[in-house]
N, C-alpha and C positions, 0 to 999 in steps of 0.2 A: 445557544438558545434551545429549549424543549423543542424535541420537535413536533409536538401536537398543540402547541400553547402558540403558535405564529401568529392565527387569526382572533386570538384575543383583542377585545379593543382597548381602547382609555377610559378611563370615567372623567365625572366631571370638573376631577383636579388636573386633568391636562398627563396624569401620568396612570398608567396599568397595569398589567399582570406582569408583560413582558419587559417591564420598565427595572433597569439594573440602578444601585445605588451610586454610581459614577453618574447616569443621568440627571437625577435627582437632584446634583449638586452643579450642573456643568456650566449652570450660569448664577452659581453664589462665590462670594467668596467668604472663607470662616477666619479668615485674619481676625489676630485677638480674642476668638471665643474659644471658652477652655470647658471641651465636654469630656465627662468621665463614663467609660464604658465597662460593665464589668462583663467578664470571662473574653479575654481579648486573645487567648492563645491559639482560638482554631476558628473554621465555619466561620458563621454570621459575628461575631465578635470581634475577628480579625480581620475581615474585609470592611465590619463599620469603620475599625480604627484607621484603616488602609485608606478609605474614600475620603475620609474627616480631614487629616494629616495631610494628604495629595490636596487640599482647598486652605492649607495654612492653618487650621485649627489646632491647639495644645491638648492632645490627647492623653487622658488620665486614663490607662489601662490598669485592670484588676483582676488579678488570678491568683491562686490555692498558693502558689508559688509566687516569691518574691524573682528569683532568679531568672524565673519565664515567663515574670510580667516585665522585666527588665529587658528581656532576650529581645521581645517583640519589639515593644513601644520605641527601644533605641532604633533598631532597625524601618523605622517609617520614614517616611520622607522628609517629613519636620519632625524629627527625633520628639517623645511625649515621655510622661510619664509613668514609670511598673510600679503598681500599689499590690502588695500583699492585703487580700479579704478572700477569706475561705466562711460562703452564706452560711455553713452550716455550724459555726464556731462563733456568738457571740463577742468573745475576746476579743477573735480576730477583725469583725466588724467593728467594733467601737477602737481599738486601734488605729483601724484606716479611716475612721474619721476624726480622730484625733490628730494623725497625717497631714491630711485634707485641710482643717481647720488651720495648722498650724502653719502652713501655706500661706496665709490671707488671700487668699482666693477666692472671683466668686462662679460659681459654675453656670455657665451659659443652657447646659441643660445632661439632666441624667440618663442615659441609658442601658437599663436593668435586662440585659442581653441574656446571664447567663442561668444554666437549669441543669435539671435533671429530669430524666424521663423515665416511663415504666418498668422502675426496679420491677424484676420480677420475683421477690419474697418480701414481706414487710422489712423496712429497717426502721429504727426512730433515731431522733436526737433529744436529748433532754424529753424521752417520754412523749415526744411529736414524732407522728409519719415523718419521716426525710423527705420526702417530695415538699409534701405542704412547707416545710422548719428551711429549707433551701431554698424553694423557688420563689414563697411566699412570707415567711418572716423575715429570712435575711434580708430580702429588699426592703420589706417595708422598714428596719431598725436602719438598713443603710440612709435611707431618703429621708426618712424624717429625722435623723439624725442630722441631714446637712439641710435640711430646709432654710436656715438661716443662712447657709453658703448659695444660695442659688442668686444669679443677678437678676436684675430689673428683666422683666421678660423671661425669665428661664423656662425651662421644660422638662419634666418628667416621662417619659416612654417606657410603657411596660409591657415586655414582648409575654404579649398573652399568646394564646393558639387557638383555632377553632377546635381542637381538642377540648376546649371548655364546656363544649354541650354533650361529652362524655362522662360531667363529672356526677354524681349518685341524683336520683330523681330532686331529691329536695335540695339541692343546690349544695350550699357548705355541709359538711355533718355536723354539726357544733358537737354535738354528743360523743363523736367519732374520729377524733382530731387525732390518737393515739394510734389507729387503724387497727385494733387489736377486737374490735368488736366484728369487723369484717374485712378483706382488704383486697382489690384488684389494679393490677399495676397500670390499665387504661383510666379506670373509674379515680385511684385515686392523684393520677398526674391530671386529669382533668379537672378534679378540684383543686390543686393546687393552680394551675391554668383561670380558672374562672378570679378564684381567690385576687388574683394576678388585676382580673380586670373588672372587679369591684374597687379595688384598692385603689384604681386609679381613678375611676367612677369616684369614690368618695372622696379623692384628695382632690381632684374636681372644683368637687362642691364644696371644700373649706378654700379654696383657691379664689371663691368668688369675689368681688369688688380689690382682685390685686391685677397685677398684669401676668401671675404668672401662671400655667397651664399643666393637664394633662391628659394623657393620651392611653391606650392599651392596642397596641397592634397584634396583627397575624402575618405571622413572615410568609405564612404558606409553606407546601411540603416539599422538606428539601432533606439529600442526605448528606448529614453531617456526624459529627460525633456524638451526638445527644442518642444514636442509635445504638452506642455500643453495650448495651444493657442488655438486646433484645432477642440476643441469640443467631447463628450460624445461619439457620432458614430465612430468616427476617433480613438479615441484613445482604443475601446476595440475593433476595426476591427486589431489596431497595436497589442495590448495585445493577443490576438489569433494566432496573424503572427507568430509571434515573434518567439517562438520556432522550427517554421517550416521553413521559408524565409529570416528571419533578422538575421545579424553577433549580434553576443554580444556584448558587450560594451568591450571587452578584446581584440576582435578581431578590432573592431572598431579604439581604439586607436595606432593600432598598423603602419599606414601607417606615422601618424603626430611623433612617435617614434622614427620611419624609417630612417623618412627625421632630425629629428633633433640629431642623434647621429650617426648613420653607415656610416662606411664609403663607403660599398657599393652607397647611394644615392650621392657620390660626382660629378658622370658622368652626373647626370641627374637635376643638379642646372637647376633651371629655367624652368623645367616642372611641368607639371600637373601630381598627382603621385596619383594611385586609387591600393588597394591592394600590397603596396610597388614596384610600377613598372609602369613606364609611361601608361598613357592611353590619349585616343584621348579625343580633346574637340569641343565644336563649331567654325567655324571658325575667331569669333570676336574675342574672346578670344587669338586669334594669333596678332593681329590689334596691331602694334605698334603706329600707331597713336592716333589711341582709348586709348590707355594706357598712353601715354602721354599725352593726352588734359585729360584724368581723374585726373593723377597727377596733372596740373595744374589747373585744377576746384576743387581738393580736398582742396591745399592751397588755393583758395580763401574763400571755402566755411568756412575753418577755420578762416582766417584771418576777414572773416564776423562777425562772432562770438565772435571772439577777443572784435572788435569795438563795436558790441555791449551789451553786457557785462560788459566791461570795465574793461577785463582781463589782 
């Protein structure tokens, strides 16, 4: 446990700051429910799959690699599934949903776990920043790709960050999607972040009159591998924190847990959820408009990619 985080208390769902993803589950059981997590090889990824698996749940883990989405998910306690999807590779996402599909499966609920954080020089993929085309289109082409796989009740969770009120004053760039007009490796992992929890804001609100839900959490600040971007200073200023300031990767996981198995989190469909328990965001992040003109530029920016490709 941190040691400055002890007198943290609970919020109104009964669990906190200090609350680890083992607790979250300690009185469910997930017999029969088959959740898919992507990026399951390290950090919060593999302690979700870790907690899920420990309660009987059929874990669908996804990572860059087939071979160490394999290594893992065999290795749990109720052995799950290693799916090869690498976010930044089209092909490879519509493959593992063609996987999935062909499965006949229906997914109790998705967890969009994995990312990338503050490159520090612009990269793109197909002409899109890598942050935003990773953190924020792969998921979205993963999820609504299976939207038809989700069962009765399912659940969506998308590990946004409070790094989303970092992301450029006006919220998305639309204009700026390439980063090549300007580019800051906080400002624009924070709009991929926000991007994150509009997306989920808006799948929301097409979600209405069904049973099925979504979510955007904040795992809170933890170190993990999402760091190793950030250089030599950065990362032993975290290695030092760590003990003193930062949740652990136990506690970390515990909020995207939350939202994908309690039924506590049923109230709070469609919020921003930081320490298993609503917390405030910027106010873009509320922009229903912005959430939809992102929807509708996310399918083009895929359908761009389609074309040219020749997928």
């Amino acid at each position: 446990m941190a040691l400055f985080t002890i007198f943290k208390g609970k919020g109104e769902s009964g669990f906190g700051y200090n609350t680890t993803a083992e607790e979250v589950v300690e009185n469910l059981s997930l017999a029969n429910k088959n959740i898919l997590v992507t990026g399951c090889t390290s950090g919060l990824g593999a302690e979700t799959c870790r907690v899920l698996a420990a309660k009987y749940a059929v874990v669908f883990g996804t990572a860059r690699n087939q071979n160490d989405a394999n290594r893992i998910c065999q290795a749990l306690s109720k052995p799950g599934v290693g799916l090869s999807c690498d976010l930044g590779d089209l092909q490879s996402i519509m493959a593992c949903i063609a996987t999935i599909k062909s499965m006949a499966i229906h997914l109790d609920a998705i967890i969009c776990n994995a990312g990338i954080m503050a490159l520090p020089n612009l990269q793109q993929i197909n002409g899109v920043e890598k942050q935003f085309f990773t953190n924020h289109v792969g998921h979205f082409v993963l999820v609504t790709g299976l939207l038809d796989s989700l069962a009765e009740g399912g659940r969506v969770v998308m590990l946004s960050s409070s790094a989303h009120k970092q992301a450029p004053q006006e919220g998305i760039c639309f204009d700026n999607l390439s980063g090549t007009q300007s580019y800051h490796p906080w400002k624009n992992y924070g709009q991929s972040k926000l991007a994150n929890l509009l997306f989920a804001k808006e799948l929301q609100r097409r979600f209405s009159n069904s049973s099925l839900t979504a979510y955007a959490v904040h795992p809170g600040v933890i170190r993990t591998n999402l760091a190793r971007h950030m250089g030599f200073a950065v990362n032993m200023s975290l290695r030092v924190a760590s003990p003193l300031f930062l949740k652990t990767v136990a506690q970390g996981a515990a909020t995207s847990v939350f939202a994908a198995t309690h039924h506590k989190a049923l109230p709070y469909a469609g919020e921003y959820l930081a320490d298993c328990n609503p917390a405030a965001t910027r106010s873009e992040a509320n922009d229903p408009e912005m959430a939809a003109r992102l929807w509708t530029v996310t399918e083009n920016i895929v359908a761009m990619v389609k074309e040219n490709t020749n997928i």
